[in-house]
FILONU-514853 format. One line per 8 residues: number of its first residue (from 1); for each residue x, y, z of C-alpha. Coordinates in steps of 0.02 Angstrom, whole numbers, plus 50000, padded with zeros to 5 digits. Example, Ala and Ser with C-alpha at 12.3 -4.5 7.8 and 13.67 -1.06 7.14 Angstrom:
FILONU-514853
1	50615:49775:50390; 50684:49947:50357
***
This chain:
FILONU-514853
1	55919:55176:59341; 55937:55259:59172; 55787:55345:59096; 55695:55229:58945; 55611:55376:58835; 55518:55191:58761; 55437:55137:58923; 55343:55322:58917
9	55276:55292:58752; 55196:55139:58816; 55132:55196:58969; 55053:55349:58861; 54964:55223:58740; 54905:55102:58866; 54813:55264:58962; 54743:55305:58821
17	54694:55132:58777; 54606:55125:58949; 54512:55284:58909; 54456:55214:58737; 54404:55043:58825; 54289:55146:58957; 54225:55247:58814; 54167:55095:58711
25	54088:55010:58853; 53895:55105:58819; 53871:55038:58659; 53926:54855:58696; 53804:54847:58846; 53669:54881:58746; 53689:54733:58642; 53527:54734:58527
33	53453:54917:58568; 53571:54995:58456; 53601:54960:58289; 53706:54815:58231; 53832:54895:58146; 53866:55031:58265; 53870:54885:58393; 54009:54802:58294
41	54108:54941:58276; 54109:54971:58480; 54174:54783:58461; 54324:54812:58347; 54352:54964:58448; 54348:54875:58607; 54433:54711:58552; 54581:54847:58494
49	54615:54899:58679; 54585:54750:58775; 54780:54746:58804; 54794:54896:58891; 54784:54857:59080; 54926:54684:59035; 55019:54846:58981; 55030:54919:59147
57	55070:54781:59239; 55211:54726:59096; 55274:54890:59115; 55282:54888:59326; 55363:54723:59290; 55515:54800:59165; 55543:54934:59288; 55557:54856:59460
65	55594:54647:59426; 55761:54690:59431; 55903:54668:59561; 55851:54614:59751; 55847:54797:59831; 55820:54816:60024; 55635:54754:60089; 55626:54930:60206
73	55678:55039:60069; 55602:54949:59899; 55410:54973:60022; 55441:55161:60084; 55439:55193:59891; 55300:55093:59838; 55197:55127:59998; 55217:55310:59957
81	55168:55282:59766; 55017:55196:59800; 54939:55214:59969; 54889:55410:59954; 54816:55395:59787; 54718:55244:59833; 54651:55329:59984; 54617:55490:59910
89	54525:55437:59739; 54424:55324:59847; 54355:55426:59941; 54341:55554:59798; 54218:55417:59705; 54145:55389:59833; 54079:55562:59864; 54067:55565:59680
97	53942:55430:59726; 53853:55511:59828; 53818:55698:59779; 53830:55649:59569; 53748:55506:59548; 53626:55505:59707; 53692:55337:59790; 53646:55311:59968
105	53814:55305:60072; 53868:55289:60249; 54021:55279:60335; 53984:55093:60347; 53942:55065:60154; 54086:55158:60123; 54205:55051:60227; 54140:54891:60161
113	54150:54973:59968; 54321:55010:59978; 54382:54836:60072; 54282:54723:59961; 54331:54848:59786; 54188:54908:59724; 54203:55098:59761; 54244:55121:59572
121	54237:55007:59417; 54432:55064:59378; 54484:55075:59554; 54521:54881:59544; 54687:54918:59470; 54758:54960:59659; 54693:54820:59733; 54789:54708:59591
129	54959:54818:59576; 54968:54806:59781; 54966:54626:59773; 55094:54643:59624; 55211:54742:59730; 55220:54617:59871; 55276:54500:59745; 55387:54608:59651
137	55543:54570:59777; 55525:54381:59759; 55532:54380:59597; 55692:54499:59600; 55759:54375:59711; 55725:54203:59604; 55768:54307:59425; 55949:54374:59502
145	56026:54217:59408; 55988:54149:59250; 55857:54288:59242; 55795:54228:59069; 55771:54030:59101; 55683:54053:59248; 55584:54192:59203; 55527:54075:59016
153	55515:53935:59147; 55367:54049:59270; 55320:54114:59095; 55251:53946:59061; 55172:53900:59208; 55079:54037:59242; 55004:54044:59049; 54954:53851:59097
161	54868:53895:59269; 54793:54065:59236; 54754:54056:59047; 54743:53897:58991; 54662:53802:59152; 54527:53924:59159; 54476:53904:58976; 54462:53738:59006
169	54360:53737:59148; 54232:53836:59077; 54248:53706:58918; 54218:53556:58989; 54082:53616:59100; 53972:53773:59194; 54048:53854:59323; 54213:53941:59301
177	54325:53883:59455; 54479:53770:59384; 54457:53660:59541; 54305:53582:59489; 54341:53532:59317; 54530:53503:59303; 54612:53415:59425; 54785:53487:59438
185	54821:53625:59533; 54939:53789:59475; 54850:53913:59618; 55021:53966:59645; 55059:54041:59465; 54873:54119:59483; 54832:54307:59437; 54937:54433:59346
193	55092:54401:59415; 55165:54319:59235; 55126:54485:59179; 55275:54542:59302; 55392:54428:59223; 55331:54445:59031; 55377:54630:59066; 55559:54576:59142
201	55571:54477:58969; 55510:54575:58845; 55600:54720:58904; 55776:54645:58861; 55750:54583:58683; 55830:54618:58544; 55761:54742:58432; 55745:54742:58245
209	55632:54769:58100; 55577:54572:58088; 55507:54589:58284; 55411:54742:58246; 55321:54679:58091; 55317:54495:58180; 55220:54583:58322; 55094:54688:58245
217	55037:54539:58127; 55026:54445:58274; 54925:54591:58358; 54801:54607:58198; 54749:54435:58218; 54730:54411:58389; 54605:54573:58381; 54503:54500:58220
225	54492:54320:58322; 54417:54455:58484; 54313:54541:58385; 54235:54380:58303; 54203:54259:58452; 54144:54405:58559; 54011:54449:58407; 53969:54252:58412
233	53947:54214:58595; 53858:54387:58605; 53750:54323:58468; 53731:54178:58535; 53688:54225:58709; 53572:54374:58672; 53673:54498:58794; 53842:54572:58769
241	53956:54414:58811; 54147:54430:58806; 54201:54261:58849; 54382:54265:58791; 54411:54472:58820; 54464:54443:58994; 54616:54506:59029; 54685:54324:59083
249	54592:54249:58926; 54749:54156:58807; 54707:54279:58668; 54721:54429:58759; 54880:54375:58847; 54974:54342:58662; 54893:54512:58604; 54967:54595:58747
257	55140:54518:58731; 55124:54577:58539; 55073:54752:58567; 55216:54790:58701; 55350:54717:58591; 55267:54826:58448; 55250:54987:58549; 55432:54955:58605
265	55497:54964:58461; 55380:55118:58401; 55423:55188:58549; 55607:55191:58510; 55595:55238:58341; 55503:55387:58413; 55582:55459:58551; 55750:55435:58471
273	55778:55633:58432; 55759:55628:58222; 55638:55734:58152; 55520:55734:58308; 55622:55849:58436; 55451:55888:58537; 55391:55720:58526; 55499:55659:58697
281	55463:55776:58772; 55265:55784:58761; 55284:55588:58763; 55388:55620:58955; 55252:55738:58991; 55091:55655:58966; 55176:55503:59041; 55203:55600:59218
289	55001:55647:59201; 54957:55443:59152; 54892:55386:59315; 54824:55550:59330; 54717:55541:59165; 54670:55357:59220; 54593:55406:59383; 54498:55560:59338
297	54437:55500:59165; 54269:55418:59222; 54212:55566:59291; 54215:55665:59133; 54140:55478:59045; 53999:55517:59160; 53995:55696:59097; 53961:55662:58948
305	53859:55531:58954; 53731:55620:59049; 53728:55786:58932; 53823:55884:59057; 53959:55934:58930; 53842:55978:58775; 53790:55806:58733; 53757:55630:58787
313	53844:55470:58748; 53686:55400:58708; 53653:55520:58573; 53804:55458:58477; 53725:55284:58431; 53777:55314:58247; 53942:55287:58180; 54028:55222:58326
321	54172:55165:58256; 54224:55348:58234; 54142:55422:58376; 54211:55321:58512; 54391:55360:58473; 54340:55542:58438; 54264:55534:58631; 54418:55446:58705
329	54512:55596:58621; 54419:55723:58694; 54386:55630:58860; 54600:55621:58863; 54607:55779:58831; 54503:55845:58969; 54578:55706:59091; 54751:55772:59049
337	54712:55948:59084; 54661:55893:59245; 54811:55810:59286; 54934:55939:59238; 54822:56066:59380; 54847:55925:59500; 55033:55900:59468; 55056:56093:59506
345	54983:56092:59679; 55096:56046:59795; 54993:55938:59916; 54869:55876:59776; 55033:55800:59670; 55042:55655:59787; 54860:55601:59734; 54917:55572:59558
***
């Protein structure tokens, strides 16, 4: 498969997105003990990158929804791309757990952590992109002919049953299951599988000037319309509330399909060898290290939160809107570092 210089300028930004989203998480749980405007501004910030993890997924989707390839060999790869990192940054967090933050563990807590997800708040990500690589040959299999139609044609239903159904549940009624408020059932377009197949879409349009500027206007306002209904149902409920920042929520979905199409085309602007000749490169580089920066990041998040790298997250109440993305920068940074160390040992590699 030919190298895409564009698909590692997406992967970089969505990493960094992810850090940014983790870093702006403080201030928005602490919805009315710091001040309003530095609350808002984690908002925007937040509201910004809530398109990151669709990323991922639209990206796994671009690069392996492609031909039917053999069942044995398509799993040795993905087993081996998965499995050891899931293992090992488990049971890294959960020590991390343990000795850092003083949690009781035992073997059994730690069994029933990792099978029921909860070792980590980012760990979730395996747990989803396993259950997206078991369905990554069937869709290869039903998008080998007329690729396009049926891929518009899953498109569709799974925006229905995962986005649209939902919202409507939790509109016509409490509760949030689909079953109890709307009578037909989709469970079979469920999850982020659509994500997949947006990524097998978006991957093969046609470029041009009108689908970049098209995209980030469509991008803009699907942030502002974030930023504003999470303020108002925050408002309105009295705790931080983000009712349509989910990352199955109608909004988010069109803001993610925007930002990919926009960062494609950034992306190949970018990496096309004009006037940046070190840009591809550093842009191939960081994008080697991008699951490693996403699964050490939290740790230095906790660093700094608690004052163990010169100051504490909590002391930056003021000016959020600059001081988150100056954090996420530095928190990168630091994550990146790490994962360059781990990509030169030779047994440590695998993790990452």
């Amino acid at each position: 498969m030919p190298r895409e210089a564009w698909i590692e300028f997406v992967r970089v930004v969505a990493a960094f997105l992810v850090v940014l989203l983790h870093c702006a998480a403080p201030w928005l749980w602490q919805y009315g003990k710091v001040p309003g405007r530095d609350w808002m501004g984690a908002n925007a910030v937040d509201s910004f990158t809530r398109a990151c993890v669709p990323l991922f997924f639209m990206i796994t989707g671009h690069l392996l929804v492609r031909r039917p390839v053999a069942l044995g060999d398509y799993f040795r790869r993905r087993v081996s791309r998965i499995v050891i990192p899931w293992i090992a940054w488990s049971a890294f967090y959960l020590l991390w757990s343990a000795f850092y933050k003083g949690e009781p563990t035992t073997l059994g807590t730690a069994v029933r952590s990792f099978l029921s997800g909860k070792v980590y708040y980012h760990l979730w990500f395996f747990y989803a992109l396993a259950g997206l690589y078991l369905l990554v040959p069937v869709l290869s299999w039903f998008l080998d002919r007329d690729g396009r139609e049926r891929a518009k044609y899953f498109v569709a239903c799974w925006f229905v049953a995962a986005s649209l159904l939902p919202l409507a549940a939790r509109a016509l009624g409490q509760g949030t299951a689909v079953d109890e408020k709307v009578a037909l059932s989709l469970a079979m377009f469920s999850g982020y599988s659509g994500y997949l197949v947006l990524g097998f879409l978006l991957g093969r349009l046609e470029t041009g000037p009108g689908l970049r500027l098209g995209a980030a206007a469509v991008f803009a306002a699907c942030v502002g319309l974030l930023a504003v209904s999470t303020s108002l149902f925050t408002s309105r409920a009295g705790f931080y509330s983000p009712n349509l920042s989910g990352y199955l929520s109608p909004v988010v979905v069109v803001a993610s399909v925007a930002l990919f199409c926009l960062l494609r085309e950034t992306g190949m602007r970018l990496t096309a060898g004009g006037g940046t000749p070190w840009l591809e490169p550093a842009v191939a580089r960081a994008s080697a290290a991008s699951l490693g920066i996403y699964l050490v990041h939290p740790v230095f998040i906790d660093l700094l939160r608690d004052g163990r790298l010169g100051g504490a997250l909590q002391g930056f109440a003021r000016d959020s809107a600059l001081t988150i993305p100056a954090l996420s920068l530095l928190v990168f940074a630091l994550s990146w570092g790490v994962a360059e160390i781990l990509l030169r040992v030779p047994y440590l590699r695998r993790t990452i």
